[in-house]
ZALO-226108 format. One record per residue (C-alpha): residue in three letters; residue number from 1; x, y, z. Coordinates in Angstrom, 3 decimals. Example, Ala and Ser with C-alpha at 12.3 -4.5 7.8 and 13.67 -1.06 7.14 Angstrom:
<mido "ALA"; 1; <12.300; -4.500; 7.800>> <mido "SER"; 2; <13.670; -1.060; 7.140>> 
END
This chain:
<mido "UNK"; 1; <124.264; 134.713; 79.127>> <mido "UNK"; 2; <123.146; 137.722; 80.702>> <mido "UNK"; 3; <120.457; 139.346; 83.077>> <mido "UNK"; 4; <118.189; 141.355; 81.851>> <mido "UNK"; 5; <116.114; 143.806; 84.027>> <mido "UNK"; 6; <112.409; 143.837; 83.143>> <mido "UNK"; 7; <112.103; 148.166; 84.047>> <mido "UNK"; 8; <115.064; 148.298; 81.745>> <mido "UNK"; 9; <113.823; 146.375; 79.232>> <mido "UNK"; 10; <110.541; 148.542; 78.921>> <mido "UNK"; 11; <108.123; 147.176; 82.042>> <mido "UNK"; 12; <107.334; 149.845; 84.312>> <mido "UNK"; 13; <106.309; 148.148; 87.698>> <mido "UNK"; 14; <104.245; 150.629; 88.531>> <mido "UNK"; 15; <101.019; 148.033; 88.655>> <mido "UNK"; 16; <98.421; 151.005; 87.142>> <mido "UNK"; 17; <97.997; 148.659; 84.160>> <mido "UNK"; 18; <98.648; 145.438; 82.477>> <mido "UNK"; 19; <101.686; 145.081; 80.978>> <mido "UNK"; 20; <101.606; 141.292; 79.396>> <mido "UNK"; 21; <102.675; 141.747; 76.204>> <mido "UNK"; 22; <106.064; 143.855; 77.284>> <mido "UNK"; 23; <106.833; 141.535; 79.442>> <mido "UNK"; 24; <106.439; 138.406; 76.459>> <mido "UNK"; 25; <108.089; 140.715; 74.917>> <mido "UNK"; 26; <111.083; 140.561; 77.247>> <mido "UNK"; 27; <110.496; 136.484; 77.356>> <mido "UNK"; 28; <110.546; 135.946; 73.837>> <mido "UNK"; 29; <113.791; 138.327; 73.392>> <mido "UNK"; 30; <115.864; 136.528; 76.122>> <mido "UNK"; 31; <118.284; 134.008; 74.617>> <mido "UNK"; 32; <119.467; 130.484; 76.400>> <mido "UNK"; 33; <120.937; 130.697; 79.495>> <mido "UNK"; 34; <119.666; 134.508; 80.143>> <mido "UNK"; 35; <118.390; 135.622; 83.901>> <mido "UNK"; 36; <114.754; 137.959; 83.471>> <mido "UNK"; 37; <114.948; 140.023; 86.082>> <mido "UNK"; 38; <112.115; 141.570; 88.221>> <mido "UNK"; 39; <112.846; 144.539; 90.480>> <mido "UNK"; 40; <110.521; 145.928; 92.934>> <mido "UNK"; 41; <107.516; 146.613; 91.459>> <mido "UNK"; 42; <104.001; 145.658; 90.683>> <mido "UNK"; 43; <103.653; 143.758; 87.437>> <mido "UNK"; 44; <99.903; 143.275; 86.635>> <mido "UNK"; 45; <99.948; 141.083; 83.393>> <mido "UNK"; 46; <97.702; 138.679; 81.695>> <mido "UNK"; 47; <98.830; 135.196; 80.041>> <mido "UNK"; 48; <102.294; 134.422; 79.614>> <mido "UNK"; 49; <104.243; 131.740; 77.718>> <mido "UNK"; 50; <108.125; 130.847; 79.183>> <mido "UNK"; 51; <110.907; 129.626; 76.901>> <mido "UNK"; 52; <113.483; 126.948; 77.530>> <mido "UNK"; 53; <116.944; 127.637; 79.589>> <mido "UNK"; 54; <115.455; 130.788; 81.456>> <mido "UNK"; 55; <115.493; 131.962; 84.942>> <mido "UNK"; 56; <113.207; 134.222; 86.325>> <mido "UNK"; 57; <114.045; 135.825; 89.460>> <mido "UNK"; 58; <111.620; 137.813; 91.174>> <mido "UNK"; 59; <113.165; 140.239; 93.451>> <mido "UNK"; 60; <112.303; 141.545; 97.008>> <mido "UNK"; 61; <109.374; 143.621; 96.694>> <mido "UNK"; 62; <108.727; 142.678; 93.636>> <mido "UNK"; 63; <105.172; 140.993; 92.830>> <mido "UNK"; 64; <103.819; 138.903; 89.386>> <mido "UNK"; 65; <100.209; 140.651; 89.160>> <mido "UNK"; 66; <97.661; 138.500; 87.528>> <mido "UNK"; 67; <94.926; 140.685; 86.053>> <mido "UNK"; 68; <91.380; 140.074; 87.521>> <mido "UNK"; 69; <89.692; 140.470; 84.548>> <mido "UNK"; 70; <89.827; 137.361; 82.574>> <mido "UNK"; 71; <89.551; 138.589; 79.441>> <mido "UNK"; 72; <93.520; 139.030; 80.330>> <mido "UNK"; 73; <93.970; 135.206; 79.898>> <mido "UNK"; 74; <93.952; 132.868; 76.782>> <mido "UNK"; 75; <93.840; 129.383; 76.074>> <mido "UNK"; 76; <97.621; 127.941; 76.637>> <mido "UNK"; 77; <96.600; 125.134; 73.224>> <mido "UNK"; 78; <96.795; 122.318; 75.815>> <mido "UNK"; 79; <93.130; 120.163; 76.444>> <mido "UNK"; 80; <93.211; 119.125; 80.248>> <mido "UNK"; 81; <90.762; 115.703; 80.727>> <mido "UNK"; 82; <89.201; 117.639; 83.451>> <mido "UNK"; 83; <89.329; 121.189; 83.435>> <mido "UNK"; 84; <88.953; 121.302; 79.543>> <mido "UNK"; 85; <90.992; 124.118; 77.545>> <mido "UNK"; 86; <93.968; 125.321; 79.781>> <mido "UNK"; 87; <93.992; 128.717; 80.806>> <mido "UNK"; 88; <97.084; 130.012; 82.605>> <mido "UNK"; 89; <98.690; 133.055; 83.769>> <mido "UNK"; 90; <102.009; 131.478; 83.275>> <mido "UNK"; 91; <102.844; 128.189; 80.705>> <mido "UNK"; 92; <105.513; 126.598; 79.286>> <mido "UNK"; 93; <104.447; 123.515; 77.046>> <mido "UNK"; 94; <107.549; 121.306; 75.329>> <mido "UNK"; 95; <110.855; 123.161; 77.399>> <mido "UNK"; 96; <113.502; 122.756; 79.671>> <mido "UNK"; 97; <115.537; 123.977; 82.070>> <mido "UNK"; 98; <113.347; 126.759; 83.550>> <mido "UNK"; 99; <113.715; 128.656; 86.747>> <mido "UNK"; 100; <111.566; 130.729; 88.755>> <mido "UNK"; 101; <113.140; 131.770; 92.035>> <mido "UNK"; 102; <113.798; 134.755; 94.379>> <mido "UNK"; 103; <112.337; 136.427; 97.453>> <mido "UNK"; 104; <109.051; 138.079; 95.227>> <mido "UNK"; 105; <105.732; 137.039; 95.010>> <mido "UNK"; 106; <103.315; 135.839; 92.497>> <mido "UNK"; 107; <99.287; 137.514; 93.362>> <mido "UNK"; 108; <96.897; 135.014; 91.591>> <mido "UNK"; 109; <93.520; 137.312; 92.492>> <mido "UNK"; 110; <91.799; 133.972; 92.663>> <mido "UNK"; 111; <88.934; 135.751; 94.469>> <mido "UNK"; 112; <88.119; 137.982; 91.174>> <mido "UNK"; 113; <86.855; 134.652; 89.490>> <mido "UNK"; 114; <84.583; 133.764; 92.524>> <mido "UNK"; 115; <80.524; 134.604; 93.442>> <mido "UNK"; 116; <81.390; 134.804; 97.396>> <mido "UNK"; 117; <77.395; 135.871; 97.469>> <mido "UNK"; 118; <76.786; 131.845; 96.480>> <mido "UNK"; 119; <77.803; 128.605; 97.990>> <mido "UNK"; 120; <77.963; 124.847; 98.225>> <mido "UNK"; 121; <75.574; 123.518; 100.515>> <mido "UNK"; 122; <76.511; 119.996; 102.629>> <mido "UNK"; 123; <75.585; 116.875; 101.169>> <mido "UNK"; 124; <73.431; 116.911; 103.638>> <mido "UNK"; 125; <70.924; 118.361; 102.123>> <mido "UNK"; 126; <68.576; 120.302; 104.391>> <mido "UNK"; 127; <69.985; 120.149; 107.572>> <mido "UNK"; 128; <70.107; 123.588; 109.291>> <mido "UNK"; 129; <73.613; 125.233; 109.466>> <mido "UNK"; 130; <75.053; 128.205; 111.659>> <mido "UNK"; 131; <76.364; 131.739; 109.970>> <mido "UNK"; 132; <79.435; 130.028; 111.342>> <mido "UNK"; 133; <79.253; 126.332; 108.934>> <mido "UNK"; 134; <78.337; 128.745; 106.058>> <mido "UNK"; 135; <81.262; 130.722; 106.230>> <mido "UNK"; 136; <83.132; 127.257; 105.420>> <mido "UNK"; 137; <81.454; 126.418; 102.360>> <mido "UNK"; 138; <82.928; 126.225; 98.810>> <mido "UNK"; 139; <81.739; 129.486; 96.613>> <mido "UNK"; 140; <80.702; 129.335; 93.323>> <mido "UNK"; 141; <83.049; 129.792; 90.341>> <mido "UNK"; 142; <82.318; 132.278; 87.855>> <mido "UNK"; 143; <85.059; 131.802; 84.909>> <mido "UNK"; 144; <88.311; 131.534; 85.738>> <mido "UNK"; 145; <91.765; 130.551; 84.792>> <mido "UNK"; 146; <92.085; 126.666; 85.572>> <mido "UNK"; 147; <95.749; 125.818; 85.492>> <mido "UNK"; 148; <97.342; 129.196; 86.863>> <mido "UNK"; 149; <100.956; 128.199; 86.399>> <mido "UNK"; 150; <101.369; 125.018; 83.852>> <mido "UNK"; 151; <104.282; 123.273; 82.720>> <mido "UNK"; 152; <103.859; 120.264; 80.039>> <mido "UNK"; 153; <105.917; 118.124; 78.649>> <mido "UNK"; 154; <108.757; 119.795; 80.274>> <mido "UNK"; 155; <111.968; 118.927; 82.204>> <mido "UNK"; 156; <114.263; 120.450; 84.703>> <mido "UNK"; 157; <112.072; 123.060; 86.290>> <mido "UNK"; 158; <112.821; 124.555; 89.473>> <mido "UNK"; 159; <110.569; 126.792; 91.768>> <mido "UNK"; 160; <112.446; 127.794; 95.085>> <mido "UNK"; 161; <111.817; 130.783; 97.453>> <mido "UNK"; 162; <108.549; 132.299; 95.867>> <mido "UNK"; 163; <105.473; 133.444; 97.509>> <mido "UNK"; 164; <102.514; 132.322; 95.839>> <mido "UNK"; 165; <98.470; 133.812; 96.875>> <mido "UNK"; 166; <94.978; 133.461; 96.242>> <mido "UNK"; 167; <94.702; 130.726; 93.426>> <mido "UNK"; 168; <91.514; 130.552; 91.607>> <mido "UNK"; 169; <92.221; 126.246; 90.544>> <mido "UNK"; 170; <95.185; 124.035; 90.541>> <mido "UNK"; 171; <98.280; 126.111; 91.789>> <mido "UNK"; 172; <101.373; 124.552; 90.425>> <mido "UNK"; 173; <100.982; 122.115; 87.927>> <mido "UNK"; 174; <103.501; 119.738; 86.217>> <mido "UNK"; 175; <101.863; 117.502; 83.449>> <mido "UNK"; 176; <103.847; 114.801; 81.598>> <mido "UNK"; 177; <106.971; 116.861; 83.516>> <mido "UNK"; 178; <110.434; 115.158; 84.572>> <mido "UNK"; 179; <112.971; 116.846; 87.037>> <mido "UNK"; 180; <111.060; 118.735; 89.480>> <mido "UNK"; 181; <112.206; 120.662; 92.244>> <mido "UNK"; 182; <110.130; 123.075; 94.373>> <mido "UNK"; 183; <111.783; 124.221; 97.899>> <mido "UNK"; 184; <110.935; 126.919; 100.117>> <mido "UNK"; 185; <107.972; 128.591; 98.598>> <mido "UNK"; 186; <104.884; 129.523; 100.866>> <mido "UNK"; 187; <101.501; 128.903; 99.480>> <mido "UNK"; 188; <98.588; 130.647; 100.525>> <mido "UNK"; 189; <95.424; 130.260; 98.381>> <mido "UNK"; 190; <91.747; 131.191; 99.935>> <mido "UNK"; 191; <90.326; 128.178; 101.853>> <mido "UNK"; 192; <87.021; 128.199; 100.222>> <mido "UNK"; 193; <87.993; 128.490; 96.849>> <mido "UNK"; 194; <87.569; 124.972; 95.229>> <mido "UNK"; 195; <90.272; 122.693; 93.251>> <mido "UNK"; 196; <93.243; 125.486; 94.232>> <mido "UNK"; 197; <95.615; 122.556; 95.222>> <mido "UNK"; 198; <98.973; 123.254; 95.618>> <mido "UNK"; 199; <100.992; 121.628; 93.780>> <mido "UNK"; 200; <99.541; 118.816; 91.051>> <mido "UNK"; 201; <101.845; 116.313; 89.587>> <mido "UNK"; 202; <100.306; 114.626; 86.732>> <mido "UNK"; 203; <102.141; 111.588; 84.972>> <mido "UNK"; 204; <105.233; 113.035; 86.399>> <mido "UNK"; 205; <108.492; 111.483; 87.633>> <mido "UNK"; 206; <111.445; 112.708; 89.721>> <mido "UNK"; 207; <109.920; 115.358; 91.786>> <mido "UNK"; 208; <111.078; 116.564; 94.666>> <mido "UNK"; 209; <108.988; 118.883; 97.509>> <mido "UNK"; 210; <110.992; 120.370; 100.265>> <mido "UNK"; 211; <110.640; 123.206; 102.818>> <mido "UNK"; 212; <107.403; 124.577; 101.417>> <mido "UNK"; 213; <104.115; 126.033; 103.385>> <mido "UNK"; 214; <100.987; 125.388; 101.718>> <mido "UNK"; 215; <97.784; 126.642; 102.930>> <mido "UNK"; 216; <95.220; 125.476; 100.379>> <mido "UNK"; 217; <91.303; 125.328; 99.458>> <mido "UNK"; 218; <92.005; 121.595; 97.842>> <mido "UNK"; 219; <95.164; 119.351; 97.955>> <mido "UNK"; 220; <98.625; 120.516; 99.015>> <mido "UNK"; 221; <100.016; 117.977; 96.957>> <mido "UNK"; 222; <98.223; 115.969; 94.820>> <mido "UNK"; 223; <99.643; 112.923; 91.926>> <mido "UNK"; 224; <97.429; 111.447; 89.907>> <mido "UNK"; 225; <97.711; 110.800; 86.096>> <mido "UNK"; 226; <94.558; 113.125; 84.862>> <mido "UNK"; 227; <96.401; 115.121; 82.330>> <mido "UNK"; 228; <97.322; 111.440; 80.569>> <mido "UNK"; 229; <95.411; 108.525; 81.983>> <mido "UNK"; 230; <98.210; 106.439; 80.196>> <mido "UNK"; 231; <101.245; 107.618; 82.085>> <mido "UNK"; 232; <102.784; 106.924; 85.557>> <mido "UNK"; 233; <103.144; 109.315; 88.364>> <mido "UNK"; 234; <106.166; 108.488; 90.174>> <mido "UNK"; 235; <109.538; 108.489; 91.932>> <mido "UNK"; 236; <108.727; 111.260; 94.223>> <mido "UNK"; 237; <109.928; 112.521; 97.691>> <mido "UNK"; 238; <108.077; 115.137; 100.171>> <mido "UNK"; 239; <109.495; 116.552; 103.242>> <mido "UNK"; 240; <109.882; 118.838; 105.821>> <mido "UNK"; 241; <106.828; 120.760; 104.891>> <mido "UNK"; 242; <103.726; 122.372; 106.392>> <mido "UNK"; 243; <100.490; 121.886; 105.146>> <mido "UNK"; 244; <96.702; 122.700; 105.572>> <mido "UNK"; 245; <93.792; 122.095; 103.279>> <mido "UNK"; 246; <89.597; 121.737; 103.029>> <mido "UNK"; 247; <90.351; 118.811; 100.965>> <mido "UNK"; 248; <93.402; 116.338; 101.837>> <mido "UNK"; 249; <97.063; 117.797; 102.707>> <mido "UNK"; 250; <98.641; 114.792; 100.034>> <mido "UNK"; 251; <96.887; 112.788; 98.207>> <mido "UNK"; 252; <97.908; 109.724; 95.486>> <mido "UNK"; 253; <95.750; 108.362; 92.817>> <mido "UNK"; 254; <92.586; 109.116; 91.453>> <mido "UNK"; 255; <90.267; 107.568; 89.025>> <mido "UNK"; 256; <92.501; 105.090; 86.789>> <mido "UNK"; 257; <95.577; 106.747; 87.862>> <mido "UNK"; 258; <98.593; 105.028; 87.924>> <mido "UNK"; 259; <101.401; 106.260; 91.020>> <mido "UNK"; 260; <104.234; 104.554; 92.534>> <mido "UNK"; 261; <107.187; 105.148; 94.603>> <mido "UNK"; 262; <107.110; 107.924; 96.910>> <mido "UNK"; 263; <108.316; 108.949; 100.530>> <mido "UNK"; 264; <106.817; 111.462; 102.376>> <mido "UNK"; 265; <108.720; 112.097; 105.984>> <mido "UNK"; 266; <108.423; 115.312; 108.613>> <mido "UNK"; 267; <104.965; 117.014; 107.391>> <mido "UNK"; 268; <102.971; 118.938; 109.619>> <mido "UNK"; 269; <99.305; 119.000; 108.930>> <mido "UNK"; 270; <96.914; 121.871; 110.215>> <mido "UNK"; 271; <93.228; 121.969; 110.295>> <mido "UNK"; 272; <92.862; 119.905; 107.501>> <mido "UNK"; 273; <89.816; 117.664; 106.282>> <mido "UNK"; 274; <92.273; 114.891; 105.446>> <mido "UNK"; 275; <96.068; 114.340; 106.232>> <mido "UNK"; 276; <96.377; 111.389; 103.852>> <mido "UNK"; 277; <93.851; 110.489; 101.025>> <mido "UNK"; 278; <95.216; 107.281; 98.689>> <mido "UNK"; 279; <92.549; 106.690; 96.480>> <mido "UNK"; 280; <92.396; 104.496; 92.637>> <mido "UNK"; 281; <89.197; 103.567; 90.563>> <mido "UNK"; 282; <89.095; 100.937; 87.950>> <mido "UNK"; 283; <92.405; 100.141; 85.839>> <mido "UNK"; 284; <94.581; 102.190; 88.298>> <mido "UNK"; 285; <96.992; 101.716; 91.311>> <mido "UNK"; 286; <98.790; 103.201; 94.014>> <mido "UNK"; 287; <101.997; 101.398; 95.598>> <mido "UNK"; 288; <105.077; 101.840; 97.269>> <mido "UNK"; 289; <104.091; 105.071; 99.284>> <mido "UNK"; 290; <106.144; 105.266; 102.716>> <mido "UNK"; 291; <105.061; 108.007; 105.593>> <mido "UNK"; 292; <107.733; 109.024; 108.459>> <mido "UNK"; 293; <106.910; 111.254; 111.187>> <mido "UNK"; 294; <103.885; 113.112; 110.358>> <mido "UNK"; 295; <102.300; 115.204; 113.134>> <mido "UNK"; 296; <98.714; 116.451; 111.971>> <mido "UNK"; 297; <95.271; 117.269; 113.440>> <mido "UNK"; 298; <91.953; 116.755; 110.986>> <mido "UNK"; 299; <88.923; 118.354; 111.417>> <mido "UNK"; 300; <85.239; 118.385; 109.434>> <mido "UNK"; 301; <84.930; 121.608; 107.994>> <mido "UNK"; 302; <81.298; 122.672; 106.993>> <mido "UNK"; 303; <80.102; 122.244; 103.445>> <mido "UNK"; 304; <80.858; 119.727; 100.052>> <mido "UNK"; 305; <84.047; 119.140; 100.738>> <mido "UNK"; 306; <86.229; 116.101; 100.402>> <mido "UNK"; 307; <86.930; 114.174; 103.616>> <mido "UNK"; 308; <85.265; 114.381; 107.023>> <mido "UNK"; 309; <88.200; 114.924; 109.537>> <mido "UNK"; 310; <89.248; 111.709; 109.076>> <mido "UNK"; 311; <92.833; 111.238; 109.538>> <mido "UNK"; 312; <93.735; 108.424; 106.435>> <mido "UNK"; 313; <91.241; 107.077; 103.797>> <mido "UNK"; 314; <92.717; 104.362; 101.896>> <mido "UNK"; 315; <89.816; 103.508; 99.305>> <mido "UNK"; 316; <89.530; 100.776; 96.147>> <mido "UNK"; 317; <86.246; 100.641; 96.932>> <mido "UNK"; 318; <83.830; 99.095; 94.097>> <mido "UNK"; 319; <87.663; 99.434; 92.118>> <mido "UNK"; 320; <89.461; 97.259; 89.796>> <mido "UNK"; 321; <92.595; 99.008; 90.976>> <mido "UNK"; 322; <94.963; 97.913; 93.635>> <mido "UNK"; 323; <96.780; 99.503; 96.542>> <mido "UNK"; 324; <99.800; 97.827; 97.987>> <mido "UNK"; 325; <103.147; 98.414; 99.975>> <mido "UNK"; 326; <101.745; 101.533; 101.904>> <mido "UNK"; 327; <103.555; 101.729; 105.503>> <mido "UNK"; 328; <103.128; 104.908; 108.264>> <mido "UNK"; 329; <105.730; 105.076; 110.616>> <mido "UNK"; 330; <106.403; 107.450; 113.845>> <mido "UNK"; 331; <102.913; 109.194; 113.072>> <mido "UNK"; 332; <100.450; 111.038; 115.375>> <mido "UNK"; 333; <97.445; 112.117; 113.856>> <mido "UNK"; 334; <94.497; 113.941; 116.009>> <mido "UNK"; 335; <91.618; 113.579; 114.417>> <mido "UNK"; 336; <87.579; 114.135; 114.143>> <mido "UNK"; 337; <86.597; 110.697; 112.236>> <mido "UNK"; 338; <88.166; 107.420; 111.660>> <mido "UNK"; 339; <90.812; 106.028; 109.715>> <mido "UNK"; 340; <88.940; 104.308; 106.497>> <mido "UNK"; 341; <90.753; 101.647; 105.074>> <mido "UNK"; 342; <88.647; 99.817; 102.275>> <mido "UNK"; 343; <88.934; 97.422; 99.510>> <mido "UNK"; 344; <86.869; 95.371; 97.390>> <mido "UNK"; 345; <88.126; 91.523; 96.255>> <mido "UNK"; 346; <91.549; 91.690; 97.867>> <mido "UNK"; 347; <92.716; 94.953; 95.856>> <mido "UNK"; 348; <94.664; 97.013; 98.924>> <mido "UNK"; 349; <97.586; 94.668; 100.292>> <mido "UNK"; 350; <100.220; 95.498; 103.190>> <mido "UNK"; 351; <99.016; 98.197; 104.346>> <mido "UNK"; 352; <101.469; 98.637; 107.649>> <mido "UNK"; 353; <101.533; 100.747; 110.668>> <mido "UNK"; 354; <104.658; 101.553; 112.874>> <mido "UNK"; 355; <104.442; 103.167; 115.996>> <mido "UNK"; 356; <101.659; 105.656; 115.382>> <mido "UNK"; 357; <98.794; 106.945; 117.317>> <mido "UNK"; 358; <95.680; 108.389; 116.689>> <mido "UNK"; 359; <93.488; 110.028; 119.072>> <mido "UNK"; 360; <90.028; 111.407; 118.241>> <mido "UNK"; 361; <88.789; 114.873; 119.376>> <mido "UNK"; 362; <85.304; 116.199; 118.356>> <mido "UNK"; 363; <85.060; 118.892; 116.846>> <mido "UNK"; 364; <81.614; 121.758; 116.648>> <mido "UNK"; 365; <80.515; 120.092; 112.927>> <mido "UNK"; 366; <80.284; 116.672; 114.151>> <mido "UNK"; 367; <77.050; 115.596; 115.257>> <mido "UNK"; 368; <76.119; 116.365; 111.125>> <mido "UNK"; 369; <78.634; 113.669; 110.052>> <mido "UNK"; 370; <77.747; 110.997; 112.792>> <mido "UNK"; 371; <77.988; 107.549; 111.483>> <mido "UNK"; 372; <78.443; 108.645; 107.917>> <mido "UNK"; 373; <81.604; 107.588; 105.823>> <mido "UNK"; 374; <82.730; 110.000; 103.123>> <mido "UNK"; 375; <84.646; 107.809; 100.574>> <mido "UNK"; 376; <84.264; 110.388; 98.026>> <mido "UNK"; 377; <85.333; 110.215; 95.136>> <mido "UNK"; 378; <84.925; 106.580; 94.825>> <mido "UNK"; 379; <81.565; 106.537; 96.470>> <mido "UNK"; 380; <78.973; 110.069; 95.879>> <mido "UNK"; 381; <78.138; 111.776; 98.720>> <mido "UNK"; 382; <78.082; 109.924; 102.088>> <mido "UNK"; 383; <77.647; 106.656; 102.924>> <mido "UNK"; 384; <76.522; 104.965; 106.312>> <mido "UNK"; 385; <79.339; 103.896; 108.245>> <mido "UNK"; 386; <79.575; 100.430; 109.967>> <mido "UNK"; 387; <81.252; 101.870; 112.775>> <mido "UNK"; 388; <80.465; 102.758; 116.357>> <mido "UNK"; 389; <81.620; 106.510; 117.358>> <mido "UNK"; 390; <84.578; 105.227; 119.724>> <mido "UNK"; 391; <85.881; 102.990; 117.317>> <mido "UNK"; 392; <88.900; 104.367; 115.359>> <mido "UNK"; 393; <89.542; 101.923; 112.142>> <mido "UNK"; 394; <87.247; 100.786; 109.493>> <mido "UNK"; 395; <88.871; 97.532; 107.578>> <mido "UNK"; 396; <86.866; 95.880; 104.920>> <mido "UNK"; 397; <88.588; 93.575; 102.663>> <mido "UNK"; 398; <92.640; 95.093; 103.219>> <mido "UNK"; 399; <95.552; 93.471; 104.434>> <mido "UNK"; 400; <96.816; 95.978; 107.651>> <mido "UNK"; 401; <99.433; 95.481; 109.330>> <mido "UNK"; 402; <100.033; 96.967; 113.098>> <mido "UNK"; 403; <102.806; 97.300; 115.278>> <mido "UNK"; 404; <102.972; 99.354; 118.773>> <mido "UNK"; 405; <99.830; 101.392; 116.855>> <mido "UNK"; 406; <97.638; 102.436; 119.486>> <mido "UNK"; 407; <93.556; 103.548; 119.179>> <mido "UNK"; 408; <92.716; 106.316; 121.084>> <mido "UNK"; 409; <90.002; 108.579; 122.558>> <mido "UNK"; 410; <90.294; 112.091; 123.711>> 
END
């Protein structure tokens, strides 16, 4: 075992020009249990494929330089259900026991792949917005790299102390992946760049999220199952973390996703369309997911985005799926819309609330949204809502349970 120092090695740092295949180079020299060193230094650098038993440790001052030109990138071999051939900055597909830690950063240039001069109008169609609701609105995407930094089929993988910025799609992504840890890293991806969620867990199991800041265009953490629709997302455990997002700070399920077992405890959510989005379509469920002591404040942000300020949108609507054992205890939520809660032929069971409150404050974008219900992605677009503004819960067919909960108005 030994470390081996990247400007040593042959990598200058210098950041006037990419340098991807001397630093594969340096990758595909290491041998098992070696430590890759990066210095201070700029590393610009297209695609890049990891090796089992490795660490990476980026140092102070040192930042991982993804080239904005993306004839940089490549196709990583592995065809993602959704996003189609993966293209990554960094992959590892089939290892173990990789590290990538330290006090550097990793610059994604997610902005390079974007058309700022175009946007995603409101599903509203041709109601007049400010200069100000514009400004909120997803951009259009050019080409870009869709799975930035991919692991597959892969165990034992830590990420701890990293700074990660401006992520053109899904951030950190673990697909068929066992043995996660991520602590302390600090997330900032551009909030109108669509699908940059922080971390996505796909068919995963034993993950664990601690200490992290994520300030994200799409989902600080999602798990679903849309890299396999026939595995199981599960056995995972989320705390101490802040998060903000244009789409939903965590969500669980999607489509015919299949996720279990999860606690979630002391998250602060910021300016967020959604705090909690539990969703599952036919074939799929969500169960055993347990909140503690989440403080956040939801607001409707203009433009097609996901969620309407709404503080926690359980949906099976029009679903063969189920959602059951879900519980939210010692919870505060400050919010623009309603909680949605909705089922179709009994399929979302004990649902329970402990000592929470949620108390509604209107924000400048509401009068667009009045009595509409965004159950998106279940339902397109907007719905009407069978709610009065001043009532705070819509139940349709769901078991919900409440104790000390309390329904308020600002």
């Amino acid at each position: 075992m030994s470390i081996i120092n990247v400007k040593k090695a042959g990598v200058s740092g210098d950041g006037s020009h990419i340098e991807t295949a001397e630093i594969q180079k340096v990758i595909n020299d290491a041998t098992d249990g070696d430590t890759i060193l990066f210095p201070c230094g700029h590393y610009v650098t297209g695609t890049l494929s990891l090796r089992s038993n490795i660490t990476i440790i980026l140092e102070k001052g040192a930042e991982l330089i993804g080239s904005r030109n993306i004839e940089h990138y490549r196709d990583c071999g592995f065809y993602h259900n959704e996003m189609k051939q993966t293209t990554s900055l960094i992959y590892a597909l089939d290892c173990e026991n990789i590290c990538i830690k330290g006090e550097g950063k990793i610059q994604l240039n997610g902005d390079a792949f974007m058309d700022f001069r175009k946007y995603i109008p409101s599903e509203l169609g041709d109601a007049p917005v400010s200069l100000f609701e514009a400004e909120q609105m997803v951009v259009a995407v050019v080409k870009r790299p869709t799975q930035p930094i991919f692991f597959n089929n892969c165990k034992n993988i830590v990420i701890n102390g990293i700074e990660i910025f401006n992520s053109p799609c899904w951030t950190l992504v673990f697909s068929n992946c066992e043995n996660i840890t991520v602590e302390n890293i600090y997330m900032d991806n551009h909030n109108r760049i669509p699908n940059n969620d922080g971390i996505h867990c796909s068919a995963s199991k034993n993950i664990t999220v601690k200490n992290c800041t994520f300030l994200c265009g799409d989902d600080c953490f999602a798990a679903t199952c849309i890299t396999n629709w026939n595995g199981i997302c599960e056995n995972i455990k989320i705390s101490d973390c802040l998060m903000s997002s244009r789409s939903a700070a965590i969500r669980f399920g999607h489509l015919e996703s299949k996720v279990k077992n999860a606690t979630i405890k002391n998250i602060k959510v910021i300016r967020s369309n959604r705090a909690v989005s539990i969703f599952t379509g036919d074939n799929g469920y969500v169960e055993n997911i347990h909140f503690e002591n989440i403080i956040s404040d939801t607001k409707i942000h203009g433009g097609f985005w996901w969620g309407k300020g709404e503080p926690i949108v359980i949906c099976a609507k029009d679903a063969t799926g189920t959602i059951s054992d879900i519980s939210f205890s010692d919870c505060l939520f400050t919010h623009e819309s309603p909680a949605i809660i909705c089922g179709s032929d009994g399929n979302v069971n004990n649902i329970s609330f402990n000592n929470c409150r949620f108390d509604v404050q209107k924000g400048e974008t509401h009068k667009y949204y009045l009595d509409k219900m965004d159950l998106q992605p279940n339902v397109p677009f907007l719905t009407s809502a069978p709610y009065k503004l001043g009532e705070h819960m819509y139940v349709s067919d769901a078991d919900v349970n409440t104790n000390d909960t309390i329904f308020g108005e600002k």
